[in-house]
PDB file of N, CA, C and O in Angstrom:
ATOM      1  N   UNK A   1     -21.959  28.517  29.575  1.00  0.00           N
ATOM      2  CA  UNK A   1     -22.515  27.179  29.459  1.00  0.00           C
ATOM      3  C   UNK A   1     -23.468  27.109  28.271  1.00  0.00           C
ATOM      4  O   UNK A   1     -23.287  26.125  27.554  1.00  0.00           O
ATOM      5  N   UNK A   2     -24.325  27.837  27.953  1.00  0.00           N
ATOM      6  CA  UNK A   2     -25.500  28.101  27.044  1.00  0.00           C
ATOM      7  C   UNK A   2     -24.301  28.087  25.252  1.00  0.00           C
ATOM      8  O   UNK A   2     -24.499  27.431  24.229  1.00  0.00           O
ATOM      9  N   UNK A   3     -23.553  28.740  25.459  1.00  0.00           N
ATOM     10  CA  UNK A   3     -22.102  28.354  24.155  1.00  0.00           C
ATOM     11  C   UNK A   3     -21.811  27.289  23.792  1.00  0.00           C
ATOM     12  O   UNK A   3     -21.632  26.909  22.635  1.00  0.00           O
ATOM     13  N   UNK A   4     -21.727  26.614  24.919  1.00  0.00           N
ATOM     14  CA  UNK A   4     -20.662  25.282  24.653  1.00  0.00           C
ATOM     15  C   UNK A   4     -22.293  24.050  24.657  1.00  0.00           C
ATOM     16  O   UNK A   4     -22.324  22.908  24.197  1.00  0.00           O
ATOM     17  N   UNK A   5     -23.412  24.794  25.313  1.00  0.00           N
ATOM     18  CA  UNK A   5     -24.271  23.545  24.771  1.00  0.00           C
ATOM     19  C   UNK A   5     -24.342  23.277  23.543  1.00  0.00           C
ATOM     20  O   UNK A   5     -24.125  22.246  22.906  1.00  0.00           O
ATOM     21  N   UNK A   6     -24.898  25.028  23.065  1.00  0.00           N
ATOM     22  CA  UNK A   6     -24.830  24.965  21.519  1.00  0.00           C
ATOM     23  C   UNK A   6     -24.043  24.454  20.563  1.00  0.00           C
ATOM     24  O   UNK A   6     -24.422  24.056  19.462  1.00  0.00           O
ATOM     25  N   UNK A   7     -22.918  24.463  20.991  1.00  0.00           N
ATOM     26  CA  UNK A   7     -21.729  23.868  20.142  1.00  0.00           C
ATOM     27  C   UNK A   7     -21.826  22.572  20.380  1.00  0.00           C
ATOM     28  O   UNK A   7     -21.595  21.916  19.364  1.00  0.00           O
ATOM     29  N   UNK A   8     -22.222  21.560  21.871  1.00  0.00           N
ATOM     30  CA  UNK A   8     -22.484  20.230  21.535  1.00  0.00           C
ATOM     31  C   UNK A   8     -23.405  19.783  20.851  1.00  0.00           C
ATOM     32  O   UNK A   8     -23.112  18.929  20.014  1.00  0.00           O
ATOM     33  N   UNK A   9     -24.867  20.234  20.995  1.00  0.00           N
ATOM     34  CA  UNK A   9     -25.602  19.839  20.243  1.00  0.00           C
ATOM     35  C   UNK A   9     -25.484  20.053  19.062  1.00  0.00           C
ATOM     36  O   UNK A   9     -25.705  19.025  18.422  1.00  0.00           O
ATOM     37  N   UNK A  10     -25.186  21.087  18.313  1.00  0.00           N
ATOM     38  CA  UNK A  10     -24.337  20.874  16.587  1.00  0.00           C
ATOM     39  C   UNK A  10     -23.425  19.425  16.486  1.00  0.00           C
ATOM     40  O   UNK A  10     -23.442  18.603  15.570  1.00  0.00           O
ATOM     41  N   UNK A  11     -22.864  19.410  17.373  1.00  0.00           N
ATOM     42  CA  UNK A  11     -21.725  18.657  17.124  1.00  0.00           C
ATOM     43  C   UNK A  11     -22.395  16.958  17.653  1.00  0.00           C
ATOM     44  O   UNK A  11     -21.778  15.898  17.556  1.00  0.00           O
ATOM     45  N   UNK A  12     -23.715  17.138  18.171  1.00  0.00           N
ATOM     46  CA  UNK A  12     -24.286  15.807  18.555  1.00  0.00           C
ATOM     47  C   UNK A  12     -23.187  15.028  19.593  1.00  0.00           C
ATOM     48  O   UNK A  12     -22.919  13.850  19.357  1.00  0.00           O
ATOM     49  N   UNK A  13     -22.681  15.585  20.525  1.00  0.00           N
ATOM     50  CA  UNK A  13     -21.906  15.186  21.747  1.00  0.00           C
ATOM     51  C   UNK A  13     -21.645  15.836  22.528  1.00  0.00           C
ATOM     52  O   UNK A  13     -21.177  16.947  22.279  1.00  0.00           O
ATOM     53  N   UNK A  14     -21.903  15.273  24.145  1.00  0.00           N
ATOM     54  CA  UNK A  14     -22.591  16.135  25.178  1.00  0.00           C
ATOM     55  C   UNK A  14     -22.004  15.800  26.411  1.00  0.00           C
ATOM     56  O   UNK A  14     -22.134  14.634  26.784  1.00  0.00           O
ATOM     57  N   UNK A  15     -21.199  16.831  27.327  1.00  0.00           N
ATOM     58  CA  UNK A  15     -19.904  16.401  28.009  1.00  0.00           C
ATOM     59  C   UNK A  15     -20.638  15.957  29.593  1.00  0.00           C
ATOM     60  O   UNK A  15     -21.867  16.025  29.615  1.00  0.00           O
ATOM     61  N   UNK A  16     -20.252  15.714  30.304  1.00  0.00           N
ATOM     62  CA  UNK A  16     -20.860  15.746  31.808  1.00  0.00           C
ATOM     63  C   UNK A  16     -20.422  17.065  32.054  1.00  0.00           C
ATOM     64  O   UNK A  16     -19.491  17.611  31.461  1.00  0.00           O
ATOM     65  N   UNK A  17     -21.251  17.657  33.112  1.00  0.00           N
ATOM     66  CA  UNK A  17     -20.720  18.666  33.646  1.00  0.00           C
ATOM     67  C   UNK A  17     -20.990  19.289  34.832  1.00  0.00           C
ATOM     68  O   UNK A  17     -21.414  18.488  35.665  1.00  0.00           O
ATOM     69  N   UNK A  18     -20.879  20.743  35.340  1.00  0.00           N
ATOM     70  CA  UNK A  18     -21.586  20.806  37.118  1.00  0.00           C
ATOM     71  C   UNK A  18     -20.483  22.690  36.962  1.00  0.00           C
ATOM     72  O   UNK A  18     -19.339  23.072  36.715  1.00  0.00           O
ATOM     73  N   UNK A  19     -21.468  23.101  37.213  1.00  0.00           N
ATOM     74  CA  UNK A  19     -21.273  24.553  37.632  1.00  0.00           C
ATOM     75  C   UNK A  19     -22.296  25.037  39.000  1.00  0.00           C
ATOM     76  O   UNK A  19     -23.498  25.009  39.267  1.00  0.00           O
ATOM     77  N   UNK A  20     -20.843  25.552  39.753  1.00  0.00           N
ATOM     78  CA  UNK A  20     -21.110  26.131  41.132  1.00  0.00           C
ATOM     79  C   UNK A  20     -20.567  27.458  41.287  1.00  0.00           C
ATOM     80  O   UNK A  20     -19.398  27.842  41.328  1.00  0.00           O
ATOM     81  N   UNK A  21     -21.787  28.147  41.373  1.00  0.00           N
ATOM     82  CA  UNK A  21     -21.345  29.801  41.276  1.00  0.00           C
ATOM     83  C   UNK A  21     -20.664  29.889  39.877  1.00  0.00           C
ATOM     84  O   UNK A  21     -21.253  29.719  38.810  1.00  0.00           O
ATOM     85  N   UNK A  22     -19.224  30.205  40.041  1.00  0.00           N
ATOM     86  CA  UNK A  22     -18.588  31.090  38.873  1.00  0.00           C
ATOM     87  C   UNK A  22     -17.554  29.985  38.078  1.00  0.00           C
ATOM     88  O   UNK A  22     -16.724  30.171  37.189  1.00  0.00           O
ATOM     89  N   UNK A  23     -18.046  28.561  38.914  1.00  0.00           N
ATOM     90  CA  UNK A  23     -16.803  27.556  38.337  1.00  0.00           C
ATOM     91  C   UNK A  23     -17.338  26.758  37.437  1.00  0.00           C
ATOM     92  O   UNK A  23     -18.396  26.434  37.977  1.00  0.00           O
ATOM     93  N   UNK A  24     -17.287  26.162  36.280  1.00  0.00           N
ATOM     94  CA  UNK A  24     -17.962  25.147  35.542  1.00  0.00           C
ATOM     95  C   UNK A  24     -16.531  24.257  35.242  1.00  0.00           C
ATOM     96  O   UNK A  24     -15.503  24.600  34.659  1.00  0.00           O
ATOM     97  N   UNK A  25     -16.922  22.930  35.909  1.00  0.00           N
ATOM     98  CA  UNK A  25     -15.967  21.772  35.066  1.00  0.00           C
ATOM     99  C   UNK A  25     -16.964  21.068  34.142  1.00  0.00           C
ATOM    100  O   UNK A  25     -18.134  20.737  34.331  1.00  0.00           O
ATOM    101  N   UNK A  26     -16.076  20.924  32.988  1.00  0.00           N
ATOM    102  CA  UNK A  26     -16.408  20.263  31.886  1.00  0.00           C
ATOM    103  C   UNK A  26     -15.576  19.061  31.686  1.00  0.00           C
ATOM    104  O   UNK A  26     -14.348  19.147  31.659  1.00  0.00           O
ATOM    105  N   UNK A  27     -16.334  17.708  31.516  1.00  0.00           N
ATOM    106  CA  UNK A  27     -15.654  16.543  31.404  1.00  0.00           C
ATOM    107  C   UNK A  27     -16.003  16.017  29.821  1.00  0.00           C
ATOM    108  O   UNK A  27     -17.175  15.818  29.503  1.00  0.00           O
ATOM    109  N   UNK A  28     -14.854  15.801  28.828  1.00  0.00           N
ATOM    110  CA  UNK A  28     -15.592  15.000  27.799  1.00  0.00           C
ATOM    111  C   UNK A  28     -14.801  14.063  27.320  1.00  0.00           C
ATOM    112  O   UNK A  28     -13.579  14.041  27.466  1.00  0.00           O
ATOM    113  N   UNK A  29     -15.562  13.136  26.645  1.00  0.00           N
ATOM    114  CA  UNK A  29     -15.410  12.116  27.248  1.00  0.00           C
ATOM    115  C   UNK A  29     -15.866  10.964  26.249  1.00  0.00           C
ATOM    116  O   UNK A  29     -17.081  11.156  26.188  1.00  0.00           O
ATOM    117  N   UNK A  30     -15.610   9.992  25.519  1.00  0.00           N
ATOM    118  CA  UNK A  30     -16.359   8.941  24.614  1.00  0.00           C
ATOM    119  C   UNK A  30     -16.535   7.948  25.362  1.00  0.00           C
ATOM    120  O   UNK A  30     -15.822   7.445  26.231  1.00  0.00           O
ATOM    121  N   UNK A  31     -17.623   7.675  24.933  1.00  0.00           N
ATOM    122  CA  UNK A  31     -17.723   5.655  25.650  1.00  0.00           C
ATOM    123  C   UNK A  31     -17.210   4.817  24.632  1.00  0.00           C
ATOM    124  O   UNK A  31     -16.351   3.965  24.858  1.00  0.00           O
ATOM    125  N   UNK A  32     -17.723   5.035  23.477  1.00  0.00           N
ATOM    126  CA  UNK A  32     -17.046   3.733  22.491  1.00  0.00           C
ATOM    127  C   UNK A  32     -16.152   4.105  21.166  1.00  0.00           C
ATOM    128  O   UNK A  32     -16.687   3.874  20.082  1.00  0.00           O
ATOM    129  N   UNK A  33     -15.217   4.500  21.169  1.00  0.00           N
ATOM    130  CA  UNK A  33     -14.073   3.756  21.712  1.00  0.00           C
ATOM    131  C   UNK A  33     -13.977   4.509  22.863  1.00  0.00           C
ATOM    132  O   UNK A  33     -14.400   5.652  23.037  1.00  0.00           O
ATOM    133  N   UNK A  34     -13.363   3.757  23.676  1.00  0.00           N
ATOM    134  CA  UNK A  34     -13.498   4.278  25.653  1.00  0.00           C
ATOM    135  C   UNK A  34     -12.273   5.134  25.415  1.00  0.00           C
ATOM    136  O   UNK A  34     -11.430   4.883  24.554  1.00  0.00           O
ATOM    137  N   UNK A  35     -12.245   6.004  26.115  1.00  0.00           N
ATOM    138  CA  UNK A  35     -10.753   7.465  26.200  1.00  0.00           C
ATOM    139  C   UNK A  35     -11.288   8.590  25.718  1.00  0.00           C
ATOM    140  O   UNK A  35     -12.505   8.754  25.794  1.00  0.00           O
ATOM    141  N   UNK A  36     -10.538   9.458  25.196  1.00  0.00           N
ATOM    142  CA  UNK A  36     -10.981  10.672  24.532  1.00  0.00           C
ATOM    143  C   UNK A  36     -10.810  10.203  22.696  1.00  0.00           C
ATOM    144  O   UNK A  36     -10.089   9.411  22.089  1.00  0.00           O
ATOM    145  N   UNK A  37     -11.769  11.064  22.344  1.00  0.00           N
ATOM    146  CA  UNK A  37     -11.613  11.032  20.637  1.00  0.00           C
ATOM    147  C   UNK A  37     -11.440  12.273  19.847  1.00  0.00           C
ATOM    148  O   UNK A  37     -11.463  13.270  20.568  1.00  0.00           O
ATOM    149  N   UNK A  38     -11.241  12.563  18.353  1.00  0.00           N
ATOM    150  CA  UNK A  38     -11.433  13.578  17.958  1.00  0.00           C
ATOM    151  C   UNK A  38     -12.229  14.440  18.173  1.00  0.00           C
ATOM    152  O   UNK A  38     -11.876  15.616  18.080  1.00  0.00           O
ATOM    153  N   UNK A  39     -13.554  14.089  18.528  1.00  0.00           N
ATOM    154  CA  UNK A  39     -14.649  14.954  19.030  1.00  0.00           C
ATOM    155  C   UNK A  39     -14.340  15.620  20.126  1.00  0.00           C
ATOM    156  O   UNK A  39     -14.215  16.844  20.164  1.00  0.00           O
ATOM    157  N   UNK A  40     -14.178  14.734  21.229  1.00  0.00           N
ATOM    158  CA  UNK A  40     -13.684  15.217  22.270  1.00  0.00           C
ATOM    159  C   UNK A  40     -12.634  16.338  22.156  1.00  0.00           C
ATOM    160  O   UNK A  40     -12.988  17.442  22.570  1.00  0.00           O
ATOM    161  N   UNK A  41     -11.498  16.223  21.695  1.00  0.00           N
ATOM    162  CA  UNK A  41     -10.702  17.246  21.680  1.00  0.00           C
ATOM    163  C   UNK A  41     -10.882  18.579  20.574  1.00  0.00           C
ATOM    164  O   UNK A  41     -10.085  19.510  20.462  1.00  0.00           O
ATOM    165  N   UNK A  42     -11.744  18.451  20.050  1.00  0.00           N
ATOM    166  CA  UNK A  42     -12.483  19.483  18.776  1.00  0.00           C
ATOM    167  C   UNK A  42     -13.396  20.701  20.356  1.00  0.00           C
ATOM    168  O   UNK A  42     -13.120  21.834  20.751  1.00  0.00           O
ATOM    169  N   UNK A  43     -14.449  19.709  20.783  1.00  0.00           N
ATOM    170  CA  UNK A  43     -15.307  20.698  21.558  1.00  0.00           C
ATOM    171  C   UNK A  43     -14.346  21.191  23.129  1.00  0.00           C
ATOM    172  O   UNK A  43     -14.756  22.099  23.851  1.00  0.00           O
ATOM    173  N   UNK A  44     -13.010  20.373  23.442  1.00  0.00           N
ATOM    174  CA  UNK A  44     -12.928  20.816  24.439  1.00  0.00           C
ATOM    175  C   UNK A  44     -11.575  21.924  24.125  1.00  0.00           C
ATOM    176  O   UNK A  44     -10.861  22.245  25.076  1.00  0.00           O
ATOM    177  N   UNK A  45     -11.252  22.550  22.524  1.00  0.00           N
ATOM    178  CA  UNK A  45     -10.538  23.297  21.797  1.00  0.00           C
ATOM    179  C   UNK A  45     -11.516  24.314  21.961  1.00  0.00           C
ATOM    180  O   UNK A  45     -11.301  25.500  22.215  1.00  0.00           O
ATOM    181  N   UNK A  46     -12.704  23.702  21.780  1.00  0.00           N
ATOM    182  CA  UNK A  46     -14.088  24.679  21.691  1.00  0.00           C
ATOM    183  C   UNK A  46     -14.494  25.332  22.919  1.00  0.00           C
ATOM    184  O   UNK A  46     -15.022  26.431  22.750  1.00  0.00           O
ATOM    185  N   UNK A  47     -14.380  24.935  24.092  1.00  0.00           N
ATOM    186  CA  UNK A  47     -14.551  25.351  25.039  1.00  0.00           C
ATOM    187  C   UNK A  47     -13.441  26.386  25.607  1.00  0.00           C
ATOM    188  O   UNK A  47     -13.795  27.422  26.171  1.00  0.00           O
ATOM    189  N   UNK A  48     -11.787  25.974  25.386  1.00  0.00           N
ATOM    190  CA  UNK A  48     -11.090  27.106  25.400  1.00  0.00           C
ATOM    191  C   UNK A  48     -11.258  28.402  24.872  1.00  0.00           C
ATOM    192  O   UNK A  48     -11.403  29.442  25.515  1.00  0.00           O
ATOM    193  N   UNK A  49     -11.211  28.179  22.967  1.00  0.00           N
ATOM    194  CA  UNK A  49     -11.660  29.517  22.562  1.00  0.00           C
ATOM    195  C   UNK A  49     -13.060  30.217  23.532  1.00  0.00           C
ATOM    196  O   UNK A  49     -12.859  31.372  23.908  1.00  0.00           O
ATOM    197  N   UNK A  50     -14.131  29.722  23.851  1.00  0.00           N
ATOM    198  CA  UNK A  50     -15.414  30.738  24.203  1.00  0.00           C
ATOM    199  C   UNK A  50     -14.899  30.998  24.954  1.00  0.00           C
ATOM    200  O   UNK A  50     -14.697  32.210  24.887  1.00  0.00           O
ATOM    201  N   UNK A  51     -14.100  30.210  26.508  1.00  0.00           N
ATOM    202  CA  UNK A  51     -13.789  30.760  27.823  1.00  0.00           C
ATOM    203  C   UNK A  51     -13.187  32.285  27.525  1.00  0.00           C
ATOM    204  O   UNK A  51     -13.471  33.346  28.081  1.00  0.00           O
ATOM    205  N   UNK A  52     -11.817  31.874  25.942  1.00  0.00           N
ATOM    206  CA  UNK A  52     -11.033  33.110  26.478  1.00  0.00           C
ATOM    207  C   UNK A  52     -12.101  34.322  25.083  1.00  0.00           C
ATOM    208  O   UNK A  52     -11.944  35.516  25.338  1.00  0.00           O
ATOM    209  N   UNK A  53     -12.573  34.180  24.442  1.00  0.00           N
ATOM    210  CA  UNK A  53     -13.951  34.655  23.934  1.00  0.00           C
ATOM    211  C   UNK A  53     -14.384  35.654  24.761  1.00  0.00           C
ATOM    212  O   UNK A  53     -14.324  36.871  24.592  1.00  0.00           O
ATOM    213  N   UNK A  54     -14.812  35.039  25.642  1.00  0.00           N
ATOM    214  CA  UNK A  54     -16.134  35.870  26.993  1.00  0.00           C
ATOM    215  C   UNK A  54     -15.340  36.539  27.952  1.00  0.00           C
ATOM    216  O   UNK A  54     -15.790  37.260  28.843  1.00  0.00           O
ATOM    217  N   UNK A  55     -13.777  36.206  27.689  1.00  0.00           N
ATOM    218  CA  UNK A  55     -13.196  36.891  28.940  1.00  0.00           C
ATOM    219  C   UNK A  55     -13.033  36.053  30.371  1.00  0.00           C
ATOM    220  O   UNK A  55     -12.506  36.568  31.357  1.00  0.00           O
ATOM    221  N   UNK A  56     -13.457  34.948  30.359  1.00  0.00           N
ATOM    222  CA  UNK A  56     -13.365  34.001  31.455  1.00  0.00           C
ATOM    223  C   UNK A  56     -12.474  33.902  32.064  1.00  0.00           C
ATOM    224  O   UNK A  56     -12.355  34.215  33.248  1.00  0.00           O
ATOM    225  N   UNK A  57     -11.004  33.050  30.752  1.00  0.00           N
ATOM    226  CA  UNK A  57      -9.749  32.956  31.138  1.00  0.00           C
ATOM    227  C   UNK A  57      -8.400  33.730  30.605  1.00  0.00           C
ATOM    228  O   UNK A  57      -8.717  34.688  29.899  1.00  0.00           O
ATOM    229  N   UNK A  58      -7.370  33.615  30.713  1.00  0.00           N
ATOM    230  CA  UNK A  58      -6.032  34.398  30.616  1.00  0.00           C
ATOM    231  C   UNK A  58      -5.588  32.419  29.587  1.00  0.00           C
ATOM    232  O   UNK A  58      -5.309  31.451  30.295  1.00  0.00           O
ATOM    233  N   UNK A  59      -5.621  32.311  28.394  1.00  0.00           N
ATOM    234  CA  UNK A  59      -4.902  31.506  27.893  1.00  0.00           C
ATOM    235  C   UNK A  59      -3.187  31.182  27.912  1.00  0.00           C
ATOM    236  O   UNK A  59      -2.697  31.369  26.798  1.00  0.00           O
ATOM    237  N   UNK A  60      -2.173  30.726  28.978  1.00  0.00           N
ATOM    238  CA  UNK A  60      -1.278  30.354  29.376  1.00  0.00           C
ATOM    239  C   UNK A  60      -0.594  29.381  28.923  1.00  0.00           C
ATOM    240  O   UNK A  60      -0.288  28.592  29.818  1.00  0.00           O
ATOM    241  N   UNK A  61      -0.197  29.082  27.830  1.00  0.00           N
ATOM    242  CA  UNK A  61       0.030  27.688  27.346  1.00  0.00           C
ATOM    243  C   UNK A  61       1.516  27.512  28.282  1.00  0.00           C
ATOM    244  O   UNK A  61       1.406  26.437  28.873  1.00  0.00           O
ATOM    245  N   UNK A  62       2.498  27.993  28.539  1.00  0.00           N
ATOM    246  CA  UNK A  62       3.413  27.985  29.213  1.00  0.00           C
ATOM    247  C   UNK A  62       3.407  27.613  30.800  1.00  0.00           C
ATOM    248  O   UNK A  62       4.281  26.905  31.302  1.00  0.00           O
ATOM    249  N   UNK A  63       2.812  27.919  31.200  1.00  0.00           N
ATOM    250  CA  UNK A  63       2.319  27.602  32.482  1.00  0.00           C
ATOM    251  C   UNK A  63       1.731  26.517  33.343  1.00  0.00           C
ATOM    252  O   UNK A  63       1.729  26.437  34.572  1.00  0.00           O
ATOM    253  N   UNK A  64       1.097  25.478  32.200  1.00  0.00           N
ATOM    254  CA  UNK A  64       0.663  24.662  32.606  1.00  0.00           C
ATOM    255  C   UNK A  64       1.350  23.635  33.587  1.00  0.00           C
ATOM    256  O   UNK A  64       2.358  23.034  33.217  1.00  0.00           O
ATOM    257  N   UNK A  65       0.859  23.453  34.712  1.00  0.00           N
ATOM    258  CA  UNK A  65       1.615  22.381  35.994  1.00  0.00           C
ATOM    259  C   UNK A  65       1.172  21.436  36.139  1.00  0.00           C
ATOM    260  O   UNK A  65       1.635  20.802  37.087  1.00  0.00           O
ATOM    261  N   UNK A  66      -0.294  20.565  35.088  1.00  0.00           N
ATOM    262  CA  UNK A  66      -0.157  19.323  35.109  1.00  0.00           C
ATOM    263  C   UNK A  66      -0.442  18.730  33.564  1.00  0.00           C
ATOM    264  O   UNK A  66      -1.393  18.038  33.200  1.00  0.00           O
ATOM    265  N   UNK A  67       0.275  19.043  33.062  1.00  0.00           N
ATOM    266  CA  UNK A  67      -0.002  18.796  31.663  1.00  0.00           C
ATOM    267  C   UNK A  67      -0.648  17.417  30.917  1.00  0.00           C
ATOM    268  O   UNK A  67      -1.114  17.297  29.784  1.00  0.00           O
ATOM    269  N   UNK A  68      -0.425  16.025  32.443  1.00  0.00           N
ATOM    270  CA  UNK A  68      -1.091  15.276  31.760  1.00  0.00           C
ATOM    271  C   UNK A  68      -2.636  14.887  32.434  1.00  0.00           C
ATOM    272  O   UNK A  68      -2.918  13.701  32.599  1.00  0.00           O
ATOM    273  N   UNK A  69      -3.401  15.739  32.730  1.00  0.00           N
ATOM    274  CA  UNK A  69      -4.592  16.163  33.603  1.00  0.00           C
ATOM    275  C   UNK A  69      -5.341  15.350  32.861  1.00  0.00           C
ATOM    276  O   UNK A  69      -5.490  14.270  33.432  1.00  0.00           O
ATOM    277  N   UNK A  70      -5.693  15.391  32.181  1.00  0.00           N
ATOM    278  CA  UNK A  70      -6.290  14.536  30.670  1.00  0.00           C
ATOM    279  C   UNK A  70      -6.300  13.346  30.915  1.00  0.00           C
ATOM    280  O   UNK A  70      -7.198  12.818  31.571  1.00  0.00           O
ATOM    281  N   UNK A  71      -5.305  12.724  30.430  1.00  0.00           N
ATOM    282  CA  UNK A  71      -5.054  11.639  30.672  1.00  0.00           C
ATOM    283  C   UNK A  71      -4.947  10.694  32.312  1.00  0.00           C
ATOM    284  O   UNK A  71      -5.118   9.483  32.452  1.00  0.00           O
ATOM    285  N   UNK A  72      -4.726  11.369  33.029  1.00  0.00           N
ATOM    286  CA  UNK A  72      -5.072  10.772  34.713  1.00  0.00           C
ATOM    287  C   UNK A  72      -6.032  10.816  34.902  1.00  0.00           C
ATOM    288  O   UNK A  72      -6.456  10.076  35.790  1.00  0.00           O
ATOM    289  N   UNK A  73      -6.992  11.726  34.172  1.00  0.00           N
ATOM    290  CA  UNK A  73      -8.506  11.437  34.779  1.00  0.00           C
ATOM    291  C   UNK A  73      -9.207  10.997  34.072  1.00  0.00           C
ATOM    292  O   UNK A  73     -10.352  10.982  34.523  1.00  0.00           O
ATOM    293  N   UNK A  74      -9.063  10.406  32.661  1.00  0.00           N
ATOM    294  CA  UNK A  74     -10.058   9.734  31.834  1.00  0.00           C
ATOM    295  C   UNK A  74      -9.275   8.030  32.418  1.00  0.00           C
ATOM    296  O   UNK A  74     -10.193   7.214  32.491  1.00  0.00           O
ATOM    297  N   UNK A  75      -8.266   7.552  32.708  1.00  0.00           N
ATOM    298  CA  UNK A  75      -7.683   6.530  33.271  1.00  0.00           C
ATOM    299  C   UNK A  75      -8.043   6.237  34.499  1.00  0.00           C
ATOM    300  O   UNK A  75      -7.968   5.075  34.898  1.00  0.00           O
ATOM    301  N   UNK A  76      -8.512   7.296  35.329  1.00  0.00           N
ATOM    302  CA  UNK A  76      -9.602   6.774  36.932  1.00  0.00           C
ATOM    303  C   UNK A  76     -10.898   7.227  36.980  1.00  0.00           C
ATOM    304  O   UNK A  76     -11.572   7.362  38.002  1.00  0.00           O
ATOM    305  N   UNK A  77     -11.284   7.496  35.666  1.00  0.00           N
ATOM    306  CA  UNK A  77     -12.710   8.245  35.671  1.00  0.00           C
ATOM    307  C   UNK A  77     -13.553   6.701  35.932  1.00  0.00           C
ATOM    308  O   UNK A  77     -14.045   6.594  37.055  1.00  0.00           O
ATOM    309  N   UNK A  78     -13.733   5.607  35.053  1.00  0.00           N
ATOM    310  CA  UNK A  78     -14.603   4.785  34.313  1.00  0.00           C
ATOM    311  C   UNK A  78     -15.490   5.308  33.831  1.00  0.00           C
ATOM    312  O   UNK A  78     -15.257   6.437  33.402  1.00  0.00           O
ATOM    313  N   UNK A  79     -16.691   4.843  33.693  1.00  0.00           N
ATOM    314  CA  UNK A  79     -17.434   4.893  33.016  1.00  0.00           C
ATOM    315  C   UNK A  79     -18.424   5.698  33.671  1.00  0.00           C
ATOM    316  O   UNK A  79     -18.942   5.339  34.729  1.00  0.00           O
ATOM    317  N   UNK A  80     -18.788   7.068  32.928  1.00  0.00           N
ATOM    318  CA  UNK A  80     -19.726   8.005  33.224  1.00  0.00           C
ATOM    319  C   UNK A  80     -21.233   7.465  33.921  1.00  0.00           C
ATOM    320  O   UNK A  80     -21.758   7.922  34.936  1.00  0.00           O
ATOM    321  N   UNK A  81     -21.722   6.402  33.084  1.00  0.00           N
ATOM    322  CA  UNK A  81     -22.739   6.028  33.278  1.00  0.00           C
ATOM    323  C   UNK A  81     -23.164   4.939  34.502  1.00  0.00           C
ATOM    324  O   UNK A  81     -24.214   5.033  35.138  1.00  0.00           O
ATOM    325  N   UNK A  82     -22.278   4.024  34.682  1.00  0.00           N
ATOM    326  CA  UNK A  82     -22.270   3.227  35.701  1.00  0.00           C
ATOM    327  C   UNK A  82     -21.340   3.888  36.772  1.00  0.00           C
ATOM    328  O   UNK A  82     -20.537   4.815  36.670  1.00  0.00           O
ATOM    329  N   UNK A  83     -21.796   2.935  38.065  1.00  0.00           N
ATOM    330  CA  UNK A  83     -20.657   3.349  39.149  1.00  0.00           C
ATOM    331  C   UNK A  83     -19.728   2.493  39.178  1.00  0.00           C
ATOM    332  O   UNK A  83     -19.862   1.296  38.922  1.00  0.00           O
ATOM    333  N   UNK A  84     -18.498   3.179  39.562  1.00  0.00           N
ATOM    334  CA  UNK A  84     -17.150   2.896  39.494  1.00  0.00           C
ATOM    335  C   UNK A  84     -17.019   1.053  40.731  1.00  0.00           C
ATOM    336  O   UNK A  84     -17.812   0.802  41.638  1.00  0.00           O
ATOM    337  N   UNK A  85     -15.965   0.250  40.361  1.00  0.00           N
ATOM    338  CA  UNK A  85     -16.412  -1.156  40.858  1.00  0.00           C
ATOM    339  C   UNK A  85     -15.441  -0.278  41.887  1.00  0.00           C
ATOM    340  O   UNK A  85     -14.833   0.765  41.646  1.00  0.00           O
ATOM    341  N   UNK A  86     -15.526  -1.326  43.544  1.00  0.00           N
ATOM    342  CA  UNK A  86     -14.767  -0.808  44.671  1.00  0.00           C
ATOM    343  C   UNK A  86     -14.064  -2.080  44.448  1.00  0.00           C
ATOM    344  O   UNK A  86     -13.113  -2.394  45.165  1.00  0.00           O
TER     345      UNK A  86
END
C-alpha cells in the first residue's frame, strides 16, 4: 500500500481503497470525465507491476474469468463521493 500511495501522489490521483489483513482492493476511478481514464489505467498497470514486484501475485493473463470486471463495476459503482440513489 505505502508503493502504490507513492505512485499516486506523484501522479496527483488517489484511488478508494480498504485493506483487511492480507487483502487490499483498489478502486480507481475519475469523476470528471465519469468512467475510467488514462490515469486510471497507467496507476492500476502500476499496481500490477508492484503486486507482482513484491511477490504478492502470480501474473495470469490467460486465466482471467471475468474479463469485463472493470467495466461492471465502474457502471454500478456511481459516484464515490455521494451515496448511490435507491
Amino acid at each position: 500500500m505505502n508503493a502504490v500511495a507513492a505512485e499516486a501522489k506523484k501522479s496527483k490521483h488517489h484511488p478508494e481503497w480498504s485493506n483487511v489483513y492480507n487483502t487490499t482492493f483498489i478502486r480507481w476511478t475519475t469523476h470528471n470525465p465519469k468512467g475510467l481514464s488514462s490515469k486510471d489505467l497507467e496507476l492500476a498497470a502500476t499496481c500490477d507491476f508492484l503486486a507482482k514486484h513484491f511477490g504478492e501475485v502470480e501474473v495470469d493473463k490467460t486465466s482471467c474469468e471475468l474479463p469485463n470486471l472493470a467495466n461492471t463495476v465502474v457502471a454500478s459503482a456511481g459516484d464515490c463521493c455521494t451515496p448511490k440513489k435507491k
